[in-house]
C-alpha positions as MATLAB code, in Angstrom:
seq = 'XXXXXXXXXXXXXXXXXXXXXXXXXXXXXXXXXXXXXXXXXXXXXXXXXXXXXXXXXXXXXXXXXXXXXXXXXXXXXXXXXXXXXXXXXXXXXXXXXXXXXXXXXXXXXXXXXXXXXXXXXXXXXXXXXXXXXXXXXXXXXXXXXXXXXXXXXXXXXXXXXXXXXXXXXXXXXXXXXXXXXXXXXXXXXXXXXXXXXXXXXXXXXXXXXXXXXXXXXXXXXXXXXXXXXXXXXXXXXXXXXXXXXXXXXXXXXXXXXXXXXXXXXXXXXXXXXXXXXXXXXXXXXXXXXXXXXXXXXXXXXXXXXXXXXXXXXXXXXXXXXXXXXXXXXXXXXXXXXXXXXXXXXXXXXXXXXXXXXXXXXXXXXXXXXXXXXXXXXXXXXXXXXXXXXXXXXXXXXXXXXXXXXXXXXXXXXXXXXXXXXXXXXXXXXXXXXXXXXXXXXXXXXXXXXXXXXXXXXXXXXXXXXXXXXXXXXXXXXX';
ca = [
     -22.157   18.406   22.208;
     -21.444   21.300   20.464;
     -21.310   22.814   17.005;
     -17.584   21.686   16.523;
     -18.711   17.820   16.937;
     -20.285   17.608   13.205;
     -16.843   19.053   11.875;
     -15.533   15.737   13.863;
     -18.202   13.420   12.431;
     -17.462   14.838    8.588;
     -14.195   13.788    8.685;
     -14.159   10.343    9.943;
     -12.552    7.805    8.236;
     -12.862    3.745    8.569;
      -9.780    4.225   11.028;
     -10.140    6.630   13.575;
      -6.757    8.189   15.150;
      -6.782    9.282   18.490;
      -4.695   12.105   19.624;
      -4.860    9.384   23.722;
      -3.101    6.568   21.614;
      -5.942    4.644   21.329;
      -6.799    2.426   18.840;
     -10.717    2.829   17.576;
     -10.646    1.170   14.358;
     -13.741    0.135   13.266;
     -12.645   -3.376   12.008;
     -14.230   -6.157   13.408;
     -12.178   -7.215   16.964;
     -13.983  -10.907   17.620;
     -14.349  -10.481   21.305;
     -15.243  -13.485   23.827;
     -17.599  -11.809   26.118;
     -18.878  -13.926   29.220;
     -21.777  -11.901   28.499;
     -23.935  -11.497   25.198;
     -25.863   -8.066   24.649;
     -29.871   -9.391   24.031;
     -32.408   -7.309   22.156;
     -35.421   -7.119   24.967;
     -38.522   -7.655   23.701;
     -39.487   -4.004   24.682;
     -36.985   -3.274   21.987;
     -38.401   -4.263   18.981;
     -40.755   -1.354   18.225;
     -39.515    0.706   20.497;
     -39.368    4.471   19.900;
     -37.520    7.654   21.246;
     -38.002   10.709   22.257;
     -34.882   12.923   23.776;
     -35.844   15.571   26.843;
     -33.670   18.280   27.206;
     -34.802   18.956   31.198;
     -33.726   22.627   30.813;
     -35.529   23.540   28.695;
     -38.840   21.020   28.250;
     -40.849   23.148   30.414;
     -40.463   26.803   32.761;
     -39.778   24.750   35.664;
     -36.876   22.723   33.928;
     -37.444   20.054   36.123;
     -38.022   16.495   36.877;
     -41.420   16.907   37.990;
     -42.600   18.614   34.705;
     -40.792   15.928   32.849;
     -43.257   13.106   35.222;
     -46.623   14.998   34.488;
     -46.227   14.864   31.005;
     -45.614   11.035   31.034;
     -49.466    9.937   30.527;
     -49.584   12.711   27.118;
     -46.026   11.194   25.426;
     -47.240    7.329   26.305;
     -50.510    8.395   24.299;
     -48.204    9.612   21.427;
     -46.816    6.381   21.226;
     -43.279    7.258   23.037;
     -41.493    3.904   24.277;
     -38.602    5.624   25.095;
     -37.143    8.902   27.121;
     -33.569    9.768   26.704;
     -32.443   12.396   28.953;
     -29.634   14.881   28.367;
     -27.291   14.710   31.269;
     -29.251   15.333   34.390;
     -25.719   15.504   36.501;
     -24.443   18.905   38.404;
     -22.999   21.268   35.839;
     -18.755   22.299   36.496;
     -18.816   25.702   37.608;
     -15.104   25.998   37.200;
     -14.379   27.123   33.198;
     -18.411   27.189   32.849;
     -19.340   28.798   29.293;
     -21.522   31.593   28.653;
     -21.414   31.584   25.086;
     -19.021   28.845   22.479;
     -16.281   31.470   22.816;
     -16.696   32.809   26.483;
     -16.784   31.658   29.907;
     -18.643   32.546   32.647;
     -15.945   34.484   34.584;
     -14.679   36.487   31.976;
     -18.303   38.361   33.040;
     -17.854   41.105   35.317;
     -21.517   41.593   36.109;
     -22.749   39.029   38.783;
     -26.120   39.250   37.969;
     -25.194   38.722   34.528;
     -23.626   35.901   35.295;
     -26.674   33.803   37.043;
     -28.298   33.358   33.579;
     -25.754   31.278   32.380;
     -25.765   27.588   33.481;
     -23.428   25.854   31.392;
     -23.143   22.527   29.043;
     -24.799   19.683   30.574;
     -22.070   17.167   28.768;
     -19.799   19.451   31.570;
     -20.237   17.000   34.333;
     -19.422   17.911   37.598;
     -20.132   14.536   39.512;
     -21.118   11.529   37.551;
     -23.498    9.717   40.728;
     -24.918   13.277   41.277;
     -28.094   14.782   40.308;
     -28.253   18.688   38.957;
     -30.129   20.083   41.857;
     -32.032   22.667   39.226;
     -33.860   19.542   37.903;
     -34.934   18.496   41.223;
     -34.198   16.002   44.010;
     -32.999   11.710   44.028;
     -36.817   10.954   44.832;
     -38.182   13.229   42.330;
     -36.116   11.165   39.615;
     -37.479    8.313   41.262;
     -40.755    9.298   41.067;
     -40.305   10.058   37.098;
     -38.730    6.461   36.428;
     -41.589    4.973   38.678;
     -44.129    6.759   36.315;
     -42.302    6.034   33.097;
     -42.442    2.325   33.975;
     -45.678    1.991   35.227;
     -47.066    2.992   32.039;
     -44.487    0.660   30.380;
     -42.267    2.987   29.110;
     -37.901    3.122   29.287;
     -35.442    6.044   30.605;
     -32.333    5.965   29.560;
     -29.452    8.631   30.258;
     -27.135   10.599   28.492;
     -23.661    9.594   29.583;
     -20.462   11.629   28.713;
     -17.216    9.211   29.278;
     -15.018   11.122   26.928;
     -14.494   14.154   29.321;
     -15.609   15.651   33.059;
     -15.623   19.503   34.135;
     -13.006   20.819   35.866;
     -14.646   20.732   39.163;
     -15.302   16.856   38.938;
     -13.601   15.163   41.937;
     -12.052   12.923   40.312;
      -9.873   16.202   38.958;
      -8.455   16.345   42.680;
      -8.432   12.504   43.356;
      -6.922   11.430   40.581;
      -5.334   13.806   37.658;
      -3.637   10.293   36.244;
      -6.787    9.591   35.233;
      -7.030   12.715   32.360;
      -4.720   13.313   29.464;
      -1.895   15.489   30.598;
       0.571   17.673   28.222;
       4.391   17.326   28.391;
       4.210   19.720   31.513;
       1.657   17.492   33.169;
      -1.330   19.976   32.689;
      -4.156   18.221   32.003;
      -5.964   19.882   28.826;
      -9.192   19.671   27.436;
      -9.858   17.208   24.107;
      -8.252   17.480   21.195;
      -9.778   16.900   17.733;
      -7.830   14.205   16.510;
      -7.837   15.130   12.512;
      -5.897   18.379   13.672;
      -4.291   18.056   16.461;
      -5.639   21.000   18.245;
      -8.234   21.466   20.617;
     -11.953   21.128   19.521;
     -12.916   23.984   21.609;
     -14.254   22.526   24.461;
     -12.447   24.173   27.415;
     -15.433   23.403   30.127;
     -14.005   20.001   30.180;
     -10.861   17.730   30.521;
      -9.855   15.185   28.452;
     -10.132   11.845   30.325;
      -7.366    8.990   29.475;
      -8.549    5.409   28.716;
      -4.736    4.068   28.806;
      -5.588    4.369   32.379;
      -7.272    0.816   33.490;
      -8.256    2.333   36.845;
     -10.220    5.204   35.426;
     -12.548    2.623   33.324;
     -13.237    1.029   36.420;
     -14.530    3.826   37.904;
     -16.495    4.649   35.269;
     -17.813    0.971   34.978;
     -18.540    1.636   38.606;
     -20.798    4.642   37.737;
     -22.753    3.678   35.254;
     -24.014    0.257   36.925;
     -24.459    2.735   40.164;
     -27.769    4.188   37.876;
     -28.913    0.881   37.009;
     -29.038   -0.331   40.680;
     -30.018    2.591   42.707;
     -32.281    4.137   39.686;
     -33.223    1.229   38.197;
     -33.020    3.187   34.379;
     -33.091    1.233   31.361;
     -29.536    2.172   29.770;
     -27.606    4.728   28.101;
     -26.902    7.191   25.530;
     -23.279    7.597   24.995;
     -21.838   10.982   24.113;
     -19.259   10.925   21.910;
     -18.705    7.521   21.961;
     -16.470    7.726   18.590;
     -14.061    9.414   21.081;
     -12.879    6.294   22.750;
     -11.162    2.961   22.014;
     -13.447    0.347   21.248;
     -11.801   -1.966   23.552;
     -13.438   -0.034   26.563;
     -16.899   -1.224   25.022;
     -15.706   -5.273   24.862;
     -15.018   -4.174   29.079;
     -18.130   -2.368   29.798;
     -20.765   -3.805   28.011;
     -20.613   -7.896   29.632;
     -20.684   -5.437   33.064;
     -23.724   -3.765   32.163;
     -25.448   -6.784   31.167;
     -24.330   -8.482   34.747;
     -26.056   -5.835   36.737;
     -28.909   -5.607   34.468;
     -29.707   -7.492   31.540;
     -32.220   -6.105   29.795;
     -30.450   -2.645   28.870;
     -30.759   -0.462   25.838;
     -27.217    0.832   24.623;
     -26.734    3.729   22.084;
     -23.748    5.345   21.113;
     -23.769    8.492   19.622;
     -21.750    7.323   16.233;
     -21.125    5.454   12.927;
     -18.649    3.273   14.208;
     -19.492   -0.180   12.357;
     -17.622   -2.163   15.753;
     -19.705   -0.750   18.165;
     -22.597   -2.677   16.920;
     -20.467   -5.879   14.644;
     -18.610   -6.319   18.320;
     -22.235   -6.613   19.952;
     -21.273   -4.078   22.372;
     -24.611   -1.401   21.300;
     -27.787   -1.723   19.941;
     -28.258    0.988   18.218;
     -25.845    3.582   16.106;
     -26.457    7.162   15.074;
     -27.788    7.209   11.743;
     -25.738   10.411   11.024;
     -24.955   10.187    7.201;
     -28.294    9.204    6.494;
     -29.634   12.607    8.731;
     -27.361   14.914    6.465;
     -28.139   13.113    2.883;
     -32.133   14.395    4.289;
     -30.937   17.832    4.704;
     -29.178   18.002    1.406;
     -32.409   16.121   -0.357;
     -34.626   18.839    1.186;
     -32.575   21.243   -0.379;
     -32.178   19.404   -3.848;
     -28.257   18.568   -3.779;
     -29.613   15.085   -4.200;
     -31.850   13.007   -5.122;
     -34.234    9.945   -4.285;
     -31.772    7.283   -5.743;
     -28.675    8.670   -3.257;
     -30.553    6.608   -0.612;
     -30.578    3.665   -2.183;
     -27.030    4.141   -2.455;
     -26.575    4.732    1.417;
     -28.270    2.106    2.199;
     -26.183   -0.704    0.482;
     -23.054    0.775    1.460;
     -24.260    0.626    5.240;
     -25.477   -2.784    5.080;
     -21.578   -3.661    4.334;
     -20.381   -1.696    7.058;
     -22.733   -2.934    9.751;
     -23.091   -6.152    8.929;
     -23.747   -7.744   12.244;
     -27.269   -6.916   13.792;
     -28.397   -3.702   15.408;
     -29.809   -0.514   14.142;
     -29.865    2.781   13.669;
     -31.403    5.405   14.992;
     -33.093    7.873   12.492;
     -33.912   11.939   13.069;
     -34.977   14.544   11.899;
     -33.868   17.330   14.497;
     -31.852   16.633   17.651;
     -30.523   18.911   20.198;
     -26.873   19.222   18.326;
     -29.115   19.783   14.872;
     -32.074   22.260   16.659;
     -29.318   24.347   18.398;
     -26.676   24.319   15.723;
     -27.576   23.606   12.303;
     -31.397   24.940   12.833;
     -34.723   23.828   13.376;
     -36.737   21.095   10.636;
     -37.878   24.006    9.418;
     -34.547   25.922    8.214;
     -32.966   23.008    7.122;
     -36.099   21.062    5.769;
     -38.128   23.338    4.584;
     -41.442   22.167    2.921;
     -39.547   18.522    3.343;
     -39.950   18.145    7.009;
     -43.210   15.954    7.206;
     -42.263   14.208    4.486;
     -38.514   13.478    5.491;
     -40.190   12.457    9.317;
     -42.011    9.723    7.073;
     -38.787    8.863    5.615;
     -36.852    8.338    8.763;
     -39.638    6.494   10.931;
     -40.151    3.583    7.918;
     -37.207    2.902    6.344;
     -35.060    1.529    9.277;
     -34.100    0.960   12.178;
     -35.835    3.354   15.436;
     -37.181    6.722   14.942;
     -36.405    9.650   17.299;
     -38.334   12.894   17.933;
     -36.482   16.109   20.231;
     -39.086   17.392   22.340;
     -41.201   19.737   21.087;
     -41.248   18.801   17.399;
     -45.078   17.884   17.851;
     -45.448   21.144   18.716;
     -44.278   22.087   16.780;
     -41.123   23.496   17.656;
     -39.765   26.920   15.156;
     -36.746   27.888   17.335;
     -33.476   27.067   18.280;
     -33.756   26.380   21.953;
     -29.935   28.041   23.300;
     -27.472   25.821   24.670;
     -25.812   27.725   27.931;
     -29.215   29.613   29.601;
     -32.672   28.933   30.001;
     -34.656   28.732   26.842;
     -37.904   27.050   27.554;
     -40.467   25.286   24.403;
     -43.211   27.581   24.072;
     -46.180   24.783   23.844;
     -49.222   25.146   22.831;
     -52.031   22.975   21.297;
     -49.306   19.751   19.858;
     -50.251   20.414   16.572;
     -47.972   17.751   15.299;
     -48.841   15.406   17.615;
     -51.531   13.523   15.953;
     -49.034   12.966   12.753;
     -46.352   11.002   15.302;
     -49.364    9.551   16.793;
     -50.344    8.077   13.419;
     -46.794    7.075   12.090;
     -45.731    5.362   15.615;
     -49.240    3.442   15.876;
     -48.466    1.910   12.312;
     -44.792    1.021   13.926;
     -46.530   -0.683   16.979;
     -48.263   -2.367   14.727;
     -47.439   -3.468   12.386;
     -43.872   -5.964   12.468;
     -42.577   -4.986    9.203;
     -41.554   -1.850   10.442;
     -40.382   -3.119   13.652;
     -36.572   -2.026   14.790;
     -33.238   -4.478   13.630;
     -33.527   -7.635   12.319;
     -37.510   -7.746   14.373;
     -38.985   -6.104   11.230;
     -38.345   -6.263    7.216;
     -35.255   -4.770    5.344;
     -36.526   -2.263    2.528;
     -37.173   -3.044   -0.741;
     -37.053   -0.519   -3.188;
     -39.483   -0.473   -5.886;
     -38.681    2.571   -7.251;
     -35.737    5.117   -6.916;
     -34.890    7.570   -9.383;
     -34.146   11.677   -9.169;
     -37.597   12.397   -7.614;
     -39.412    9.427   -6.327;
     -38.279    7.019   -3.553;
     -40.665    3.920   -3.272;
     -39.961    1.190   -0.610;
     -41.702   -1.818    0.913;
     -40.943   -3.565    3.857;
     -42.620   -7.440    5.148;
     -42.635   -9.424    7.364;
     -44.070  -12.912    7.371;
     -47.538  -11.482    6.036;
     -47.526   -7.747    7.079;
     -46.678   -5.458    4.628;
     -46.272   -1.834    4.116;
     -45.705    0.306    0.884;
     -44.195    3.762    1.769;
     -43.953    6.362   -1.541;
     -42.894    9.345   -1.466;
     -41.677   12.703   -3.066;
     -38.885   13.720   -2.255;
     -38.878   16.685   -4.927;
     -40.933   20.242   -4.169;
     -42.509   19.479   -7.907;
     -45.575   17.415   -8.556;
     -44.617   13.807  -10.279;
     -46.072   11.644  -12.346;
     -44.180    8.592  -13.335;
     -44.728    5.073  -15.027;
     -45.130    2.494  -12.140;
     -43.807   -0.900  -12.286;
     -45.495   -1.695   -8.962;
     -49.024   -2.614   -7.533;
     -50.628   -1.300   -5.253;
     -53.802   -3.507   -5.641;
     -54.837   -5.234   -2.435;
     -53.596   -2.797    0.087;
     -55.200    0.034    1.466;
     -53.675    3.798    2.099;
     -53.050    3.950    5.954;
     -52.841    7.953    6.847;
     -55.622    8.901    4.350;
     -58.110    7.678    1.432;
     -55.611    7.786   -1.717;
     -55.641    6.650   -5.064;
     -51.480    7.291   -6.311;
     -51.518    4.603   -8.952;
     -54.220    5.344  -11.629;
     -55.591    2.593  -14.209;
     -53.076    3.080  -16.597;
     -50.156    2.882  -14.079;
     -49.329    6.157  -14.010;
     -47.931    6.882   -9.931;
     -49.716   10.404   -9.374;
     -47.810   12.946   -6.074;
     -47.364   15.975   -5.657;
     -44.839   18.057   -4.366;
     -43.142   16.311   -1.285;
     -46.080   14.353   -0.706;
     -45.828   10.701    1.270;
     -48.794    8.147    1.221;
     -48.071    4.807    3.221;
     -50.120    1.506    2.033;
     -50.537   -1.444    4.041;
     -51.391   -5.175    4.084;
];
């Protein structure tokens, strides 16, 4: 969603208040499900790669989306997550954060702007702009014939104003003391986050969460995707999840869940497989800029282990389309960091995700409410994922969850972050520096008997002196 999220996402506590009167604590609810949430095998070195239809190509469109298929399967993509493909609200439609569409006077004007696609105008619809029901057909056909995964971006927490369930049934939304309904409010202040393209649905209501049970399983029988990202899923009371999840499963088992979060119950109540990794994306933006240092991962790293202590994984990014459009490209935040912090993110743990056009690679914001296509050209970048999701395939220490090795650190101080991960006997050494100086440090590791895997290297000399320069990564294997 939009810039106003990450203020959100700062602030969270352990106990999240919400302004519905829903309880989302993130303490461990034991659960009996009839149901338990697997890890398919396609899982386990799976990676991801988010489309943003709009803007992925001139045509913004499904088709584009298909013919590129063969290209991301040779990059070593598993998975495609697609921003919300529903119809965009017209009603209270945004032209810019602060302005809607009708406050425009010009009509022509007007046309260019299309709107949030988290505004969702009819949740078993299709956006006609991206193309027709058999055209998405055809692109989950091609995805799976060349064993690959779709999943969907799903936005529960709110619908435009145009939805019909606005007209069929207002009880479902969060209404005011007049009975207007209104559109969310931040929960830390009491006041609205800003979002005025959409209302505020209610999940005290127990009819509404059937319907939207009824939705979601409605893509995995007529579409036959492979799950769901879930927008804002910090939004809403984790006792939804305990409901939804054992339904999913029942229609289709082998489903790949992700909420967009750090709740520790949405994973220790097996209700998702994967978490946002958000905490760990900012401590990379503040390393690139040298507010900290190699050691503060360490750090994170233990204290998630506590919080998420029951299976799953993160997902791990450097760019996104909140972080491209909002916060800036790899490149503003990352600086000389960027390859180095990609490294970072695709060994350490859990699944690494790429935005499209980052093997480009991409240098601009892409806009959020009118067309903005990537301006591609030759993939430079694309041989560097290649490399680092080829390793991932395989090689099972590096494989996603409790499938491949936890880290351990070998070194970790203010400049230097040294990790291995194994499993039974594959190993891989990842160093790096996460400093823009050269280093040269005592090292109280070997690296005898394994051999560099993105390029000949020698970082330890004879006298065990580890030898990198600025931001440089070298990954060894065994």
């Amino acid at each position: 969603m939009i810039k106003q999220l990450y203020l959100g996402i700062f602030c969270l506590t352990l106990i999240f208040v919400s302004c519905k009167n829903t309880d989302t604590s993130t303490s461990d609810i034991q659960v009996e499900n009839s149901l338990e949430l697997g890890y398919p095998d396609w899982l386990k070195d799976a990676t991801l790669y988010e489309v943003n239809t709009r803007q992925f190509s001139e045509e913004g469109s499904f088709d584009a989306i298909t013919s590129q298929v063969p290209r991301l399967k040779e990059m070593g993509i598993d998975i495609l997550w697609l921003m919300p493909i529903h119809p965009i609200s017209e009603k209270k439609r945004k032209a810019t954060n602060d302005k809607e569409v009708e406050e425009i006077e010009d009509p022509e004007e007007r046309k260019k702007y299309l709107g949030s696609p988290y505004a969702v105008g009819d949740y078993k619809g299709l956006n006609p702009d991206y193309g027709t029901a058999e055209d998405f057909k055809e692109l989950v056909s091609a995805l799976h014939n060349n064993d690959m995964k779709v999943i969907i971006d799903w936005v529960p927490n709110h619908t435009g104003w145009d939805n019909p369930w606005i007209e069929s049934n207002p009880e479902w939304y969060t209404q005011d003391s007049l009975g207007n309904i209104i559109d969310p409010i931040d929960y830390n202040t009491g006041k609205s986050w800003g979002w005025t393209d959409v209302a505020d649905l209610n999940f005290d209501n127990q009819e509404m969460r059937l319907a939207m049970i009824d939705a979601l399983q409605f893509w995995l029988t007529e579409y036959d995707i492979d799950g769901f990202r879930i927008d804002v899923a910090h939004g809403i009371p984790q006792d939804f999840w305990d409901q939804m999840t054992p339904e999913l499963i029942k229609t289709k088992k082998d489903i790949f869940l992700l909420a967009e979060s750090q709740v520790p119950s949405h994973r220790n109540n097996n209700t998702y497989h994967a978490t946002y990794g958000w905490d760990f994306h900012h401590l990379m933006n503040h390393i690139a800029k040298g507010e900290k240092k190699a050691k503060d991962i360490v750090d994170w790293y233990n204290q998630d282990k506590k919080k998420f202590n029951k299976g799953g994984f993160h997902i791990h990014f450097t760019s996104n389309h909140d972080e491209n459009t909002w916060a800036g490209t790899v490149f503003d935040r990352m600086g000389d960091a960027h390859k180095t912090l990609a490294v970072l993110a695709a060994t350490l743990e859990g699944m690494p995700l790429i935005y499209n056009g980052q093997e480009e690679p991409l240098k601009k914001r892409l806009q959020f409410f009118v067309k903005d296509p990537i301006e591609w050209g030759d993939y430079a970048y694309a041989d560097f994922y290649k490399s680092l999701f080829e390793l991932k395939h395989n090689n099972p220490a590096l494989w996603n969850g409790g499938a491949g090795g936890d880290p351990e650190f070998l070194m970790a101080d203010e400049d230097v972050l040294v990790y291995k991960r194994q499993k039974d006997n594959n190993e891989v050494i990842v160093l790096l520096n996460l400093s823009a100086e050269d280093q040269q440090k005592f090292a109280d590791f070997s690296l005898e008997g394994y051999t560099a895997y993105l390029e000949p290297a020698q970082h330890v000399n004879e006298d065990g002196i580890l030898e990198m320069r600025a931001w440089e990564y070298a990954i060894y294997t065994k």
